[in-house]
C-alpha angles and dihedrals in degrees: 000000000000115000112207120218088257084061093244103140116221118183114224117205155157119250090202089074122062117268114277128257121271124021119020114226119263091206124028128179110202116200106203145148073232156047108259128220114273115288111226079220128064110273142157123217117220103202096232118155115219116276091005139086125281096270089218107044097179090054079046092055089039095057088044100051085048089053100045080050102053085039092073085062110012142058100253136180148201121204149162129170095278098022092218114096111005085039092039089050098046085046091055092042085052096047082057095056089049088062103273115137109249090234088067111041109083085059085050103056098039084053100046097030126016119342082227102054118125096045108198142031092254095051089051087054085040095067087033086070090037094090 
């Protein structure tokens, strides 16, 4: 569970593992090659191949600013299949839009979330241009 500096809490995870123990999410926003399977929660899917960038960054921005919104009043999640990059940089690009300067979100994430998180050097400048 990562807590943004605005205290809304987001769970990051990896969809290749089971679901964890206790509340299912309300929103979740699913970053995938592919389209997944149906959620039996509201969600939304980024089309974001593995190891790459979203290929469509303004959908990206528009699930983001729906979960940070829901977030205030709902359970919500992030996840890919291994919930460390594509999840890690949708979690940094989220804590800028939660007011967090760019320059400092990667740090943030790998210090509140995974140490890994934000895989390559194109998802790092990814989150740099976010802002």
């Amino acid at each position: 569970m990562l807590v943004l500096p605005s205290g809304r809490l987001v769970r990051g995870r990896g969809l290749a593992q089971p679901v964890p123990p206790g509340p299912v999410p309300q929103f979740g926003v699913y970053l995938l090659g592919r389209r997944p399977a149906p959620a039996p929660w509201d969600s939304r899917w980024v089309h974001w191949p593995d190891f790459r960038l979203p290929r469509d960054p303004e959908d990206l921005r528009a699930a983001l600013a729906e979960l940070l919104e829901r977030a205030g009043r709902q359970r919500v999640e992030v996840a890919c299949r291994g919930g460390t990059g594509r999840t890690g940089t949708a979690l940094a690009c989220l804590a800028v839009l939660d007011g967090l300067p760019a320059d400092r979100a990667v740090g943030y994430v790998r210090e509140h979330y995974r140490s890994r998180a934000v895989e390559t050097r194109g998802q790092r400048a990814f989150v740099g241009r976010f802002g």
